[in-house]
C-alpha angles and dihedrals in degrees: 000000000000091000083063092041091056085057096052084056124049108222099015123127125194100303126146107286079220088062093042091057099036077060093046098043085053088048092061091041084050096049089044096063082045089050097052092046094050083055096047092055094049087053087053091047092050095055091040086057094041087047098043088029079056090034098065107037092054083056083046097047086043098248092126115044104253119254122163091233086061100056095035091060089043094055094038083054092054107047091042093050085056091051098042081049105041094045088044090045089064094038088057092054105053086040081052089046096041090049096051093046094052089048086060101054092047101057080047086063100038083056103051093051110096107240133203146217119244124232097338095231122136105308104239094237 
């Protein structure tokens, strides 16, 4: 049973298939923290483009008296909030990937653990 299970994940000797999963368990808590924070920061890049983006059209209409400060900061947030977002926006996909991947690896190996029944008594349903 462990030899196939070798074969299910790539790098992997002929470890406890408890210690395997407990890893791999600890790796998507891990990518999920990573997850949340990628999607924190695009938030944050989103609202950084809308408010330069407004930002600099109210200086352009003429709603704002026009200072060069002002319209530097509105196009630095603009083009800063593409970049967080876009970097972020990757990250978020090969964390997505990774996770998924190692979801994967980890139901293989729950299934191939033999499990048993407890106690062996009337099932309550």
């Amino acid at each position: 049973m462990i030899a196939a299970y070798r074969f299910l994940v790539p790098g992997v000797d002929d470890t406890d298939p408890h210690d395997e999963i407990a890893r791999l368990e600890s790796q998507i808590e891990e990518l999920a923290a990573r997850i949340e924070s990628c999607r924190k920061f695009i938030l944050v890049s989103r609202i950084a483009v809308f408010g330069g983006g407004a930002l600099l059209a109210a200086v352009l209409s003429g709603a704002i008296r026009f200072d060069p400060a002002v319209m530097v900061a509105a196009v630095a947030a603009v083009l800063g909030g593409i970049v967080v977002g876009g970097s972020n926006g990757s990250t978020l996909k090969e964390a997505t990937a990774e996770m998924a991947t190692a979801e994967a690896d980890r139901a293989a190996l729950i299934g191939q653990i033999h499990l048993r029944v407890v106690g062996g008594g009337e099932t309550l349903h």
